[in-house]
C-alpha positions in Angstrom: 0.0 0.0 0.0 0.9 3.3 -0.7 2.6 5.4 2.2 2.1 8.8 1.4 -0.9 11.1 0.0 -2.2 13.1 -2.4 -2.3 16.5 -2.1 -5.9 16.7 -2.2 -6.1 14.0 1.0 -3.5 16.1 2.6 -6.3 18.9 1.9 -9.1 17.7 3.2 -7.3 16.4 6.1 -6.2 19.7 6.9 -9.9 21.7 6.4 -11.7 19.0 8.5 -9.8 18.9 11.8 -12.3 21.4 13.2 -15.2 20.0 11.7 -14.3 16.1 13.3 -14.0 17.5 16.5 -17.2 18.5 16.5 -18.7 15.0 14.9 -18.4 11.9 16.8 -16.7 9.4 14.6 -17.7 6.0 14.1 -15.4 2.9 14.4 -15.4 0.1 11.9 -13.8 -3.5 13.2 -12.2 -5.8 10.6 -10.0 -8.6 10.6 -7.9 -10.8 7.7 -10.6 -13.4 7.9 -13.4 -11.9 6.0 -14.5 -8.8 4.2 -16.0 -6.0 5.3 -17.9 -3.7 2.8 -18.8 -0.6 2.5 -21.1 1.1 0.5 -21.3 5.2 -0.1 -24.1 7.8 -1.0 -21.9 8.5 -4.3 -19.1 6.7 -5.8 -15.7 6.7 -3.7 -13.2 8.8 -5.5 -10.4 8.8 -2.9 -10.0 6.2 0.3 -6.9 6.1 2.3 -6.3 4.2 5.5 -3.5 5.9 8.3 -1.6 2.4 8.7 -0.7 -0.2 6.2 -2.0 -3.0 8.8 -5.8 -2.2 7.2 -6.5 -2.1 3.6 -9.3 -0.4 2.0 -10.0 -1.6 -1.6 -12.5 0.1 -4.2 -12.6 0.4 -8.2 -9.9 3.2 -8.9 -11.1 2.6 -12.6 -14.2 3.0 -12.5 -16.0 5.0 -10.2 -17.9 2.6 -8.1 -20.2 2.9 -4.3 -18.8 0.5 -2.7 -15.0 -0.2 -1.1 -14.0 -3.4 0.9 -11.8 -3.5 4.2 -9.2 -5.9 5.9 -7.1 -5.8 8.4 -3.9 -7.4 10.1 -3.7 -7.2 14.1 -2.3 -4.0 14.9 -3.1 -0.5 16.5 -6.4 1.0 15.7 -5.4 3.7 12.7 -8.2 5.5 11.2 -10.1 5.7 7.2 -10.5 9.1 5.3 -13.2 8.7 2.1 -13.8 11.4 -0.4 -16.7 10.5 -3.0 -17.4 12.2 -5.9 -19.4 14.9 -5.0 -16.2 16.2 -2.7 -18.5 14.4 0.7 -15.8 13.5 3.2 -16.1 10.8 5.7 -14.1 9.8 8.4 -14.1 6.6 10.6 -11.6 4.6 13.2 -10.6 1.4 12.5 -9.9 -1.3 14.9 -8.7 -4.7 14.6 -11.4 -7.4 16.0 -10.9 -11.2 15.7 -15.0 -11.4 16.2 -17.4 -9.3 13.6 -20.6 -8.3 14.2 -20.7 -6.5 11.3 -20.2 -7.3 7.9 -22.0 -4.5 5.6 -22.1 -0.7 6.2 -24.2 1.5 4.7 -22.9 5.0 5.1 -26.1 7.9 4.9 -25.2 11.1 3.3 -25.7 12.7 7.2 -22.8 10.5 8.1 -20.4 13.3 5.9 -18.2 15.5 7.8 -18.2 18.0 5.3 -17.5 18.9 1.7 -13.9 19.0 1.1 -14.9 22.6 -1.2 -17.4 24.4 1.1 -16.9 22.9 4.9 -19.8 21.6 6.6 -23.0 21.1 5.2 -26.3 22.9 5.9 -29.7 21.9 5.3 -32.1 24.9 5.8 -35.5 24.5 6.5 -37.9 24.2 3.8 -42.0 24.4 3.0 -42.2 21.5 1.2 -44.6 19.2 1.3 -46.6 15.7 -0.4 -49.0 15.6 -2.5 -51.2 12.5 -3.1 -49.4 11.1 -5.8 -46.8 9.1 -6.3 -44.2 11.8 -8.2 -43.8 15.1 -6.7 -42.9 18.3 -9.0 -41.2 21.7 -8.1 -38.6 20.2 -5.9 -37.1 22.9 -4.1 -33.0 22.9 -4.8 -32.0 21.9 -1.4 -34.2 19.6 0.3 -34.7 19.0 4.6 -34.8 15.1 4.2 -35.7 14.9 7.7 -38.9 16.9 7.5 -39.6 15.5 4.1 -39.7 11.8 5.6 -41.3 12.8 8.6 -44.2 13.9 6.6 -43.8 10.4 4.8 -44.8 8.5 8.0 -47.2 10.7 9.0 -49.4 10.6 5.8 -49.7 6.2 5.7 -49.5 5.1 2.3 -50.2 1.4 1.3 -47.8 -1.4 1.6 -46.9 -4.4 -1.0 -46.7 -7.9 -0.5 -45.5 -8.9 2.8 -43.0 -11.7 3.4 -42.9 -13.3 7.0 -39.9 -15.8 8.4 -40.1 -16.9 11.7 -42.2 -13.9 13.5 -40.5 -11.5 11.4 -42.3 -9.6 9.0 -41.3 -7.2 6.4 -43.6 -4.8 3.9 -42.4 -1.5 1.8 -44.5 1.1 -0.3 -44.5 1.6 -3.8 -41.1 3.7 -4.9 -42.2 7.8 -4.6 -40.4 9.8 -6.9 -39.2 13.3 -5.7 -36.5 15.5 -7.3 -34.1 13.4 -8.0 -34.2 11.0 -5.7 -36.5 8.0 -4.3 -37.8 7.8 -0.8 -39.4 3.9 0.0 -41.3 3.0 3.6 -40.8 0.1 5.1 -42.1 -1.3 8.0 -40.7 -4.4 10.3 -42.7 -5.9 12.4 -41.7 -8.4 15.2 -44.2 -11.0 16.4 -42.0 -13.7 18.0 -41.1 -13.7 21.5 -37.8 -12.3 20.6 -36.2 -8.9 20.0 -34.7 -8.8 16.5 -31.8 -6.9 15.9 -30.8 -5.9 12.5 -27.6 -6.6 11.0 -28.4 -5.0 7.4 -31.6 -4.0 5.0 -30.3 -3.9 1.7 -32.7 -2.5 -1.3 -31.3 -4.3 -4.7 -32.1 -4.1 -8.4 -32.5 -7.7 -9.8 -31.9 -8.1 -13.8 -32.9 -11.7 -15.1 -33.9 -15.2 -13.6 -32.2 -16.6 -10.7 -32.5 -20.0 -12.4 -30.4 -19.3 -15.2 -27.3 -17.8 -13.1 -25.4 -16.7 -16.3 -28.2 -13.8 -16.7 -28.9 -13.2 -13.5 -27.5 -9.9 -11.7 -28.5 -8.0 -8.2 -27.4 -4.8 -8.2 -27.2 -2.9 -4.6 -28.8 0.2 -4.3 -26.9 2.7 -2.2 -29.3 4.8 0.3 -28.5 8.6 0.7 -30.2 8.7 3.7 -31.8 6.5 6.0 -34.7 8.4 8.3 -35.4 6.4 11.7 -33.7 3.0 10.9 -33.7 0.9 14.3 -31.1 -1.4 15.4 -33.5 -3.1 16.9 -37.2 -4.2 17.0 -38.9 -4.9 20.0 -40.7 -8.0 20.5 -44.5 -7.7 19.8 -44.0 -4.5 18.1 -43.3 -2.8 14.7 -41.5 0.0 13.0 -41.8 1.9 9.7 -38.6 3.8 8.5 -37.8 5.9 5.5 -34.4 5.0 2.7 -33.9 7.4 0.1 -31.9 6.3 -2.8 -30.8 8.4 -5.8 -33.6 7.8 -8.6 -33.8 4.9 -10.3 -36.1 3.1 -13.0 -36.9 -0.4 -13.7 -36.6 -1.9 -16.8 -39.2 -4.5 -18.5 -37.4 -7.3 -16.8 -36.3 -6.2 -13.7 -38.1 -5.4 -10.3 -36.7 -4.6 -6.5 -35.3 -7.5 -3.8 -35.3 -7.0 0.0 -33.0 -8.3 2.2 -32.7 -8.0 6.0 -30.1 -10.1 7.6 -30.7 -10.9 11.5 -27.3 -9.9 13.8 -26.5 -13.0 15.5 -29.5 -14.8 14.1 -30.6 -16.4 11.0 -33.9 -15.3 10.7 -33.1 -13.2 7.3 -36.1 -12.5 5.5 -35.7 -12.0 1.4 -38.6 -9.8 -0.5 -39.0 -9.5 -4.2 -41.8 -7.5 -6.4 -41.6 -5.7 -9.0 
């Protein structure tokens, strides 16, 4: 691996100090056993690790959303990612024999900044849904947290459910607004047990699973992620907002749901179109 940095990194290291010690940062565990993936908002331009005991892998190519991280035992050292919109994002790393965690999802809130303008703002709009299903005169920068506030407050109905063991999972239709899609889902949790989620993972399936040569999933990458729980109470149920950058389907594709159990193996799979 590579010891030193571009100037660029060196950059955005230097314009974020103030603004990480004002975040908290997260810490990823990895270990040489197994991969650990992480997947962006926008595609990963730049990732750089602070000691060459972790290694963080991604497409330098061709700009992809998603990088992958191992580790040797060592000191914990830290992970700066720029993506192609100039987001920065910033996590420790830490060397763990065990996983809990295999798959990250990084929301756009997790950014500590834009390596041009500093931190981002989001100011409040008047914005609100209609009845539809594709909203017009988006305003140019939108409050995602009101916007999927007044998601949950206004129900709308659910697809095909798909239970496993208790577990239950449902989402709405895709609602297009601006450019981007926001989806409801709901968990719901009628075994005797608390269910903690590991992942939910949104992907775009191309062909027929029974002829593997055509068959693709592709991941969708949520921008944000409005009230996602780590874990739903037994008895009880939840309803949460993604919002992915907008996507279409094509005549022979349609959307797959995954949630994967932590510590458990009651994953439930969910496919419509």
């Amino acid at each position: 691996m590579r010891n030193s940095i571009t100037f660029i990194s060196l950059f955005s290291v230097l314009s974020f100090t103030q603004a990480q010690n004002s975040v908290e940062v997260d810490t990823i565990f990895a270990n040489e056993q197994k991969t650990v993936s992480m997947f962006f908002p926008k595609p990963i331009r730049q990732g750089i690790t602070g000691s060459s005991n972790y290694a963080f892998s991604y497409n330098r190519e061709k700009e992809q959303y998603f990088g992958l991280l191992q580790a040797m035992p060592g000191k914990e050292s830290n992970l700066l990612v720029v993506t192609s919109d100039g987001e920065v994002y910033s996590y420790l790393l830490r060397y763990s024999e065990k996983l809990n965690r295999l798959n990250y999802f990084i929301p756009a809130s997790k950014s500590i900044g834009n390596e041009r303008s500093g931190l981002i703002k989001f100011p409040m709009q008047k914005t609100s849904f209609a009845d539809s299903d594709t909203f017009t005169n988006p305003s140019k920068t939108l409050d995602y947290p009101k916007l999927c506030s007044q998601l949950l407050r206004n129900p709308r109905p659910f697809h095909q459910i798909k239970k496993k063991k208790g577990i239950s999972i449902r989402m709405t239709k895709s609602i297009y607004y601006s450019t981007d899609v926001y989806i409801i889902f709901e968990i719901s949790n009628s075994s005797g047990i608390d269910y903690e989620i590991n992942s939910l993972i949104l992907f775009k399936v191309n062909g027929n699973k029974r002829r593997k040569a055509s068959y693709q999933e592709l991941p969708l990458s949520p921008i944000v992620q409005f009230n996602m729980p780590q874990v739903v109470p037994k008895g009880q149920a939840v309803e949460f907002v993604f919002v992915y950058p907008k996507f279409t389907l094509g005549a022979h594709e349609k959307l797959l749901v995954k949630l994967d159990e932590l510590n458990g193996a009651r994953d439930v799979v969910l496919g419509f179109k």
